[in-house]
N, C-alpha and C positions, 0 to 999 in steps of 0.2 A: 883139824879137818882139812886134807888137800884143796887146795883150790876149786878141780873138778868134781867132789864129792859137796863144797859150799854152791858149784853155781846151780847142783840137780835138784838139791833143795830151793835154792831160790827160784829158782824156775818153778818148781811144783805147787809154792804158796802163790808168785804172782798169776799164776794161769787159773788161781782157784777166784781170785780176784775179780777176773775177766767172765768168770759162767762159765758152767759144765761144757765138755767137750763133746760138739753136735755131731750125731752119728758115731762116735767114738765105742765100740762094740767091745767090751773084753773077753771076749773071746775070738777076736779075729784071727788072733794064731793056730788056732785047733782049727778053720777051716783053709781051702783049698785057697789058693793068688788066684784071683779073676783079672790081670789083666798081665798083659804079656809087651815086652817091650824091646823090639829090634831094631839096634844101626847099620846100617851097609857105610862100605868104605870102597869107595873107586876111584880109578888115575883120573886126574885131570879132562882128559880126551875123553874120556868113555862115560864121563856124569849125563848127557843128552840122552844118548844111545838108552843106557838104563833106564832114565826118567823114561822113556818112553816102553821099553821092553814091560817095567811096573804097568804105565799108564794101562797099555791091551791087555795086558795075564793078569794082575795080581791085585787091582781095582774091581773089575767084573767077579772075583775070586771073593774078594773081602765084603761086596756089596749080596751074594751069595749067603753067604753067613750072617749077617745081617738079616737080610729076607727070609731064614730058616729061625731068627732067633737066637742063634750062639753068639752072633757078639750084639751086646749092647749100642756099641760105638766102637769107630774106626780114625784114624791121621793119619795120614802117611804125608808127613813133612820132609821138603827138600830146601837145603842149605842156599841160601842165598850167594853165598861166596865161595871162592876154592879157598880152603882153610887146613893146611896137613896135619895141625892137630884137633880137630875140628873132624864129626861126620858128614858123613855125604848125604844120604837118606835117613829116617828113624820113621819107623810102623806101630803105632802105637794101637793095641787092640783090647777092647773093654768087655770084656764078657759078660754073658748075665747071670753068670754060676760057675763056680768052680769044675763042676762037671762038663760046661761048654768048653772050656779051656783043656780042658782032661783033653778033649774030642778034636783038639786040634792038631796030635801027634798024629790023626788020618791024614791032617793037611801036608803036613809036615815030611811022611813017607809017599806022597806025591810029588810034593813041590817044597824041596826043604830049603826055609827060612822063607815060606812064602813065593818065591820066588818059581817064574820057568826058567825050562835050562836056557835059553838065549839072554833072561836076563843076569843067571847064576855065572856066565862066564866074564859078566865085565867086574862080577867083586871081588876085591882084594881079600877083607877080611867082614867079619860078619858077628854082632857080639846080641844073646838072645838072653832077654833077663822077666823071669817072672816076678812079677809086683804085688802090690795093691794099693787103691787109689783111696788114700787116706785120709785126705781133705779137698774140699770142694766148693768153687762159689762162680755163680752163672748170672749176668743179666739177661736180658732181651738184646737182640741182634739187629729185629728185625730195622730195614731201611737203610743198614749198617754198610760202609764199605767194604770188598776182604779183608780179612783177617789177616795179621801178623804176628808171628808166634816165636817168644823167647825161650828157652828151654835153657834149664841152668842145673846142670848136677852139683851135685854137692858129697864131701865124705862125710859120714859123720861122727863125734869124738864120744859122743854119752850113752849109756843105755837108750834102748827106744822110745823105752814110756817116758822118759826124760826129754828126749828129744819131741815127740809130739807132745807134750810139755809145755817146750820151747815155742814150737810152731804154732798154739792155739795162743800161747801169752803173746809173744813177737813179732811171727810174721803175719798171721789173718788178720790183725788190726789194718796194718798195713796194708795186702791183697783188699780189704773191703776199704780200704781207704781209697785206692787207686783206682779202683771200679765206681765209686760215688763221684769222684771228680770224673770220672766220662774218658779216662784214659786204658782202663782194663776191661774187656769184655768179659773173659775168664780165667779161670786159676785151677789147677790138680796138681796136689802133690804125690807121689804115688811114692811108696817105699819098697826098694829091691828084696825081694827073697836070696836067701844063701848070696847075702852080699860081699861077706871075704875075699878077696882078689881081683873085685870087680871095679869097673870106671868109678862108679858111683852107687852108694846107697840109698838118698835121696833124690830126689828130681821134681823139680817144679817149673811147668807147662803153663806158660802167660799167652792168654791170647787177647793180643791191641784189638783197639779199632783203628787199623788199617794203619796207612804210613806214620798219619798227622796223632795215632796215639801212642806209636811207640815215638814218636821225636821227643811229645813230651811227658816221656820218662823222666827223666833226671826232673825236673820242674816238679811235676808232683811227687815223686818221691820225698825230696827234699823238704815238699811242704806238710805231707802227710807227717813225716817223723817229726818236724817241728812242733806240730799240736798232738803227738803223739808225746812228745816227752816232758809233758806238762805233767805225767801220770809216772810219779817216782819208780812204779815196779816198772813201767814198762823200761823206760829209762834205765834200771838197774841190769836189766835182761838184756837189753842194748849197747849196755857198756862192754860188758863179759861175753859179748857175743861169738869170739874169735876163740874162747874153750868149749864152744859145742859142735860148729862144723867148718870145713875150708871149703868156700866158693870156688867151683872148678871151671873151666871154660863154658861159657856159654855161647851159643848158638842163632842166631836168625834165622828165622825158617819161614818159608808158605805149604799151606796144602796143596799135594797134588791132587787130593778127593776133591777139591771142593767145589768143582762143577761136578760133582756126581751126588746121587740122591745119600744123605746124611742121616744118619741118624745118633748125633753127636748131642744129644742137652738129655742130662741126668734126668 
């Protein structure tokens, strides 16, 4: 047995270990991606100019949709830093059916990629990827300071059912680890549709409690995995973790929604 065909089995018996996989639908391939995910990429000089051109068109726009019911939930995160390999913008949009999402190619032949023409002249490039948001875990916010938000794509190496597999044995232990220590507010993985050719076919959306919980990141990671590899499967799926997906750049981000009315918790 290849190496990769050994870890999709061990993957499959450790995750049975852990409890059935919540929400996990099999048939979610026979329906429609409800969530839809776009980056803007702009020069240097023109990231302001856009954040704001978004801020008046394409907030009032998203909050619209919202209000009508097609989308569940909305982000539209802007990168903390100039980064050339690195996005500028990402619009992250949650619908609440497939059919809402159908309903946004009206948007789209209005105002394509979301966007108006003043803000469509300062992007370079533009990359739109239909998802669906695969796994999920949320505390209470409230008293909370903003929110900081890591976004980490990922390629992935195994079939999918192997890979959320992976994700329910390896990394949700960890995401609910991170969240009980008081350093993760919330976690969505969402998985790209017709991901071939694409940045990424994974992506996982961490949102801190503010500065002081993304600082300590590495601290609790570090400690979670520590009382995490007391548990030999997990362990085992931790060792072999570098034949299921390559960690691609990750991002820092804030909302630009997030003085505007939300309606972001599952």
């Amino acid at each position: 047995m290849n190496g990769r065909l050994f870890l999709a089995a061990l993957i499959a018996a450790c995750a049975m270990s852990f409890g059935p996989a919540a929400g996990w639908a099999a048939d979610w391939r026979d329906q429609g991606s409800r969530a839809l995910i776009i980056t803007y990429h702009v020069a240097p000089a023109d990231r302001l100019a856009f954040r704001a051109a978004v801020r008046r068109s394409s907030l009032p726009r998203l909050e619209a949709l919202a209000s009508k019911g097609d989308l569940e939930s909305y982000h539209v995160l802007v990168s903390r830093y100039v980064d050339t390999a690195g996005w500028d913008t990402m619009m992250i949009l949650n619908f609440c059916n497939p059919d809402a999402l159908s309903r946004w190619r009206a948007t789209e032949a209005r105002a394509p990629a979301g966007l108006s023409p003043k803000a469509l002249r300062f992007v370079r490039d533009v990359e739109t990827a239909p998802a669906d948001p695969m796994r999920r875990g949320v505390q209470s916010s409230a008293g909370d300071t903003p929110s900081v938000y890591l976004v980490t794509p990922y390629e992935v190496l195994i079939p999918t059912d192997d890979y959320l597999a992976y994700v329910d044995g390896y990394l949700l232990p960890q995401t609910d680890g991170w969240m009980s220590a008081g350093a993760l507010r919330s976690y969505t993985l969402y998985l790209a549709r017709y991901y071939p050719g694409r940045p990424w076919a994974s992506l996982l959306v961490m949102e801190y409690r503010g500065d002081a919980g993304l600082a300590r990141r590495e601290a609790v990671v570090k400690s979670v995995r520590a009382a995490l590899a007391a548990s030999p499967e997990w362990k085992k799926i931790a060792d072999n973790k570098a034949a299921v997906r390559i960690e691609k750049l990750a991002v820092v981000a804030d909302d630009l929604a997030a003085g505007a009315p939300q309606h972001d918790r599952p």
